[in-house]
C-alpha positions as CSV (number, residue, x, y, z in Angstrom):
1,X,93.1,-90.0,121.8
2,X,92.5,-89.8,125.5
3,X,94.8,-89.3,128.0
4,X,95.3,-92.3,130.5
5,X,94.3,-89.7,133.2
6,X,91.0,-88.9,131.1
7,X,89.9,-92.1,130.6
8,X,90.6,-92.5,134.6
9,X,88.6,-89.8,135.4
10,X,85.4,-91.1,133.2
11,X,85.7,-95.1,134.7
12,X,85.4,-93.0,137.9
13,X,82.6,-91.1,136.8
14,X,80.2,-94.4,135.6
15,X,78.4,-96.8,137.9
16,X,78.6,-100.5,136.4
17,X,76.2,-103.0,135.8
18,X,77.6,-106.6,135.4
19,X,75.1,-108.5,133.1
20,X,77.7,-111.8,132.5
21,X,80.9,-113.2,133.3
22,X,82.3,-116.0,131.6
23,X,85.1,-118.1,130.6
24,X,85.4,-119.8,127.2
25,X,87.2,-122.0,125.1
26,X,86.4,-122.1,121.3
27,X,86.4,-125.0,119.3
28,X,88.9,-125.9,116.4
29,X,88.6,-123.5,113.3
30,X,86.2,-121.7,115.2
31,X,85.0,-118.6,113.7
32,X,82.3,-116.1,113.9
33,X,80.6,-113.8,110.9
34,X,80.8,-110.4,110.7
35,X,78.4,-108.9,113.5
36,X,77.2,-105.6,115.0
37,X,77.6,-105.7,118.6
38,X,74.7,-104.8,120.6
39,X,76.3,-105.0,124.2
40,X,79.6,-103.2,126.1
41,X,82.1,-106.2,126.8
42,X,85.4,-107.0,126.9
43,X,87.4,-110.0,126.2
44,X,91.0,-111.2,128.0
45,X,92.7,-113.6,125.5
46,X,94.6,-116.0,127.4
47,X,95.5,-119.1,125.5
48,X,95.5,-119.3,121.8
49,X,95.8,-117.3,118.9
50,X,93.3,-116.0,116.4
51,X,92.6,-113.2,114.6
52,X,89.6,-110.4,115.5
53,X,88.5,-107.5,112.9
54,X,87.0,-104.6,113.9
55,X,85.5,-102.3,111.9
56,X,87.6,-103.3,108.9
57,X,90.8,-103.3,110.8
58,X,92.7,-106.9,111.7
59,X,94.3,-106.9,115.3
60,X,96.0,-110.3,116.7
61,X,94.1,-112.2,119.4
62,X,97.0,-113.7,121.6
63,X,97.7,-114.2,125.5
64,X,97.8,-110.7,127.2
65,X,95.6,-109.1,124.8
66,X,92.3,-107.2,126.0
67,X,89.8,-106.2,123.6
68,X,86.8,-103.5,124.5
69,X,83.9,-103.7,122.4
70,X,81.1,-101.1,122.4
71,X,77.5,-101.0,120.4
72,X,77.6,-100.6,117.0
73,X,80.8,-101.8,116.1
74,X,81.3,-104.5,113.2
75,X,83.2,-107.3,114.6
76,X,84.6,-110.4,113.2
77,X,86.3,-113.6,114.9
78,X,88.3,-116.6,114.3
79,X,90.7,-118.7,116.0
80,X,93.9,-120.4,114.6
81,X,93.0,-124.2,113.5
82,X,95.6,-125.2,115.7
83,X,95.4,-122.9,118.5
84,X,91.7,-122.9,119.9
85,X,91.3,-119.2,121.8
86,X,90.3,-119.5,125.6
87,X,89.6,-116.1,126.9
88,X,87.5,-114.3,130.1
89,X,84.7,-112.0,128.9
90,X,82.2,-109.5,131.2
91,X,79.1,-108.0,129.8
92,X,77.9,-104.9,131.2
93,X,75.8,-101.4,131.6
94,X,77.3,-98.5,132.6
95,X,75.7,-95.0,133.9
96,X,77.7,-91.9,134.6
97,X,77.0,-90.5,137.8
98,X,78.9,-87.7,139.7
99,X,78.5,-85.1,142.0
100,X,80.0,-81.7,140.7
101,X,79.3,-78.6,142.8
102,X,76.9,-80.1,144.9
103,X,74.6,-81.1,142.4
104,X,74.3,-84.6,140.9
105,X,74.4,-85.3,136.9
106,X,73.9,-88.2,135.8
107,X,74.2,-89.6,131.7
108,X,73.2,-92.3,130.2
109,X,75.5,-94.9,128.6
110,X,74.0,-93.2,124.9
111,X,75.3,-90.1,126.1
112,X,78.7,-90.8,126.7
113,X,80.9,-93.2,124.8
114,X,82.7,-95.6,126.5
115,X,86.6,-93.8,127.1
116,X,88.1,-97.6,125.9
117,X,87.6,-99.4,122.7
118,X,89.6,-102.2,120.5
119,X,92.9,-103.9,121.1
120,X,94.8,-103.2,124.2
121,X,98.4,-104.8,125.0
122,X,99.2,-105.8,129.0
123,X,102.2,-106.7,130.2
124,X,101.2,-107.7,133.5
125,X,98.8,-110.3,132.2
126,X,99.1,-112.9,135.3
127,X,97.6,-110.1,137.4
128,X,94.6,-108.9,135.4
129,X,93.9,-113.2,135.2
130,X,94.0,-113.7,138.6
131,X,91.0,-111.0,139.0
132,X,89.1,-112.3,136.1
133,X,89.4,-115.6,137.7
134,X,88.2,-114.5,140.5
135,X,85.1,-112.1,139.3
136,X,84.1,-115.5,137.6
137,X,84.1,-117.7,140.6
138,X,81.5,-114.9,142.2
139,X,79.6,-114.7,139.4
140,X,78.7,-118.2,140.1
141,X,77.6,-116.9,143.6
142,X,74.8,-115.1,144.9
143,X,74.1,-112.5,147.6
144,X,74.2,-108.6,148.1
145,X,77.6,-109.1,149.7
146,X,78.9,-111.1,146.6
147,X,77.4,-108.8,144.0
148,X,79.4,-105.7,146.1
149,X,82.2,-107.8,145.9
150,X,82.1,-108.3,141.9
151,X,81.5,-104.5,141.9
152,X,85.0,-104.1,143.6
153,X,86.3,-106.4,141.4
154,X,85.7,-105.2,138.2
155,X,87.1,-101.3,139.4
156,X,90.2,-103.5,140.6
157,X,90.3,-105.5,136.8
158,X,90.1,-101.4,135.4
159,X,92.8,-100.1,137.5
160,X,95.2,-102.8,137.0
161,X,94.8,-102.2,133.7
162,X,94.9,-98.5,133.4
163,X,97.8,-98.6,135.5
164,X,99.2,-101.7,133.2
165,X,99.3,-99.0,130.3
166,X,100.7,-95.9,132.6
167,X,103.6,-98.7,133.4
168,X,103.8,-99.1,129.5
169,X,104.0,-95.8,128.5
170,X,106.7,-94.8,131.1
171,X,108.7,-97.0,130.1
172,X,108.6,-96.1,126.4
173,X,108.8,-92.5,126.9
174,X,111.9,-93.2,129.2
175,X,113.6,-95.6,126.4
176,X,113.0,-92.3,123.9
177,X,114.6,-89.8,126.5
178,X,117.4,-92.6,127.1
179,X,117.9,-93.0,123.3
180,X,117.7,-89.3,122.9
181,X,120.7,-88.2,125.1
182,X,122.5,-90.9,123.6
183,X,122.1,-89.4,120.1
184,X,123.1,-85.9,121.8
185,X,125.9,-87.2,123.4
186,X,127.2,-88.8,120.0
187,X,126.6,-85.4,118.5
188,X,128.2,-83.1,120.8
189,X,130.9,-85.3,122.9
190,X,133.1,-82.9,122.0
191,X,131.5,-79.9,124.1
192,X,131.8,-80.0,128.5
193,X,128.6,-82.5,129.0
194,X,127.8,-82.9,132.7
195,X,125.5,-85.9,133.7
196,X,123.5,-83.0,135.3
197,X,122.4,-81.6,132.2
198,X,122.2,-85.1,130.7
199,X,119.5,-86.2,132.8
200,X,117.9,-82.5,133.0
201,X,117.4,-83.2,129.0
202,X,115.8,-86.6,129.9
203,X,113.8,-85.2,132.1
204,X,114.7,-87.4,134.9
205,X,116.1,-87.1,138.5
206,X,120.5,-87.8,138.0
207,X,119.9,-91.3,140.1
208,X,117.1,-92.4,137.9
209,X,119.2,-91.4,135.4
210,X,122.0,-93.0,135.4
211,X,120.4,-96.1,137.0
212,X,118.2,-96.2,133.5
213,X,120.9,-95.6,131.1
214,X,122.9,-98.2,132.8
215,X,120.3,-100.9,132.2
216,X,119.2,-100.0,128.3
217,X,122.8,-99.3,127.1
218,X,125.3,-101.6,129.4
219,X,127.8,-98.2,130.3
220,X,126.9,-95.4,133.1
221,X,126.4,-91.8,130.5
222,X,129.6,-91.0,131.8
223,X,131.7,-94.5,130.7
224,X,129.6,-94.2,127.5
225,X,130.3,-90.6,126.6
226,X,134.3,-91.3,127.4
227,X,133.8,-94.1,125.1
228,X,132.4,-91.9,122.5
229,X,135.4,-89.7,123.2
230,X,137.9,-92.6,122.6
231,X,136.6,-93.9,119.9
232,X,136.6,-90.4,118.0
233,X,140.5,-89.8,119.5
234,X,141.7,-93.3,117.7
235,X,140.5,-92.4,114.6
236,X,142.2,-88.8,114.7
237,X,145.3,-90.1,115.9
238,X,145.8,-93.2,113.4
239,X,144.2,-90.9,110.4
240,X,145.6,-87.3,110.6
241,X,148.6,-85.2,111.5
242,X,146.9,-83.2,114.9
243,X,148.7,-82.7,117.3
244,X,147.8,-84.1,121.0
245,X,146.6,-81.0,122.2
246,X,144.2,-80.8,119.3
247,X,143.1,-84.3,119.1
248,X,142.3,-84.0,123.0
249,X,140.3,-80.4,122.3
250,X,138.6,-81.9,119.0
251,X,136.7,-84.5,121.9
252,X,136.3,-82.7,124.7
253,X,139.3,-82.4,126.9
254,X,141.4,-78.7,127.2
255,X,144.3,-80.7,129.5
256,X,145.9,-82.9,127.1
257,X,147.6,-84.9,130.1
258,X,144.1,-85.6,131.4
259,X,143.5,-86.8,128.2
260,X,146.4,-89.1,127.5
261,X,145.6,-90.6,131.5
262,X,141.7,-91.1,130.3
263,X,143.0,-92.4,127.0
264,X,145.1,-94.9,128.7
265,X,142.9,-96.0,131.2
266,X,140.0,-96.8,128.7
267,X,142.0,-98.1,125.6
268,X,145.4,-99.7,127.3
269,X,147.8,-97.5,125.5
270,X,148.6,-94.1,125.6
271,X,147.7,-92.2,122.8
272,X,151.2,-91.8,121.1
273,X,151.8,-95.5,121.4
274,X,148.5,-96.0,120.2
275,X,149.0,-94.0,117.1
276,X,152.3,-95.8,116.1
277,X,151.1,-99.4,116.6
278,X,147.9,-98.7,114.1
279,X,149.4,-95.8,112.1
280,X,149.1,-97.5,108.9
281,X,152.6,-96.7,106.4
282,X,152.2,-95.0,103.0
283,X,150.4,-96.7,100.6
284,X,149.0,-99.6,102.6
């Protein structure tokens, strides 16, 4: 699989061609065979629901969901009886053309694949409609102005895309790194965590941090690794026989009177009146 920064660096490389731009609505139950598709395209669902197979392989057509087709592939379509699909398409011709150390190449569309194919999500659909709607109102226009215009467009319509799936990514790789100090953090509360290295294992800057793990889990890292702390103390102190000093070591803290203050702060009682109000008695 490409790299969002490889298949930038190919879009850049190609000169387009627009051959059509439209803007359909299917009819009930509509639904096309099983096709070989002779032409690069590529569809914007945005009203309806259906379902699209391509080369053997079903994907959901839906609002917000872009699909690249490419000669050769085996296509089938079909929208939901209920739901009729209405949906943007361009047709076009591509050439790659680039200057590398002062000489030009230039390939045909045969000679290099196009770097997107099938199903894409978006998330900032309203965007990416605004500039199909607008690449289809000059496509009903004519002039050398209006065609550079399209031209512009349609590099726009890529880039709010490709940068549509960089937004995508960066957010789930930063939901894994959020979830991922959170798992360390329930493995090793008891050792001197800073939020330093906490965000140095995320691989983010301590402000982004923090303001991250704030919005995904509802505490700051520090509230929620206290918490941890806490929650690990009660159970000590209403289920064994350690002594404060130990408990407070076992999650953490070497100054048990720090730990009695944080214990108190966070769960209301100190920890010796905690343990004798849920201290169960023998045999219960």
């Amino acid at each position: 699989m490409l790299s969002l920064g490889e298949i930038a660096a190919q879009l850049n490389r190609f000169v387009f061609s627009l051959q059509l731009i439209g803007h359909q609505k299917t009819e009930v139950a509509w639904t096309q065979q099983l096709r070989t598709i002779r032409h690069h395209s590529f569809w914007l669902i945005v009203k309806g629901k259906g379902t699209f197979k391509i080369n053997g392989t079903l994907y959901p057509a839906e609002p917000g969901k872009l699909f690249f087709f490419v000669p050769d592939m085996l296509v089938e379509r079909s929208a939901d009886p209920e739901q009729p699909i209405e949906y943007y398409f361009v047709r076009f011709h591509y050439k790659e053309t680039y200057e590398e150390k002062e000489q030009w190449i230039s390939r045909s569309a045969t000679e290099c694949s196009f770097p997107l194919q099938g199903m894409y999500a978006t998330q900032n659909t309203p965007q990416l409609i605004y500039l199909m709607e607008q690449l289809f109102a000059l496509w009903q226009r004519r002039g050398h102005l209006t065609a550079m215009r399209r031209k512009i467009l349609l590099h726009e319509f890529l880039l709010a895309f490709l940068q549509d799936l960089r937004a995508q990514r960066i957010a789930g790789d930063t939901t894994a790194a959020i979830e991922f100090t959170q798992e360390f953090m329930a493995q090793h509360y008891q050792e001197p965590l800073t939020l330093e290295q906490l965000a140095q294992l995320a691989g983010l800057s301590v402000s982004h941090y923090s303001r991250l793990f704030k919005k995904y889990i509802g505490y700051s890292p520090i509230d929620f690794l206290t918490h941890l702390r806490m929650d690990r103390a009660k159970e000590l102190l209403v289920l064994s026989d350690y002594r404060l000093k130990s408990i407070a070591a076992s999650v953490g803290y070497v100054d048990e009177f720090y730990f009695s203050r944080i214990f108190k702060k966070v769960i209301g009682f100190s920890p010796r009146d905690y343990a004798k109000k849920h201290r169960a008695e023998p045999g219960q």
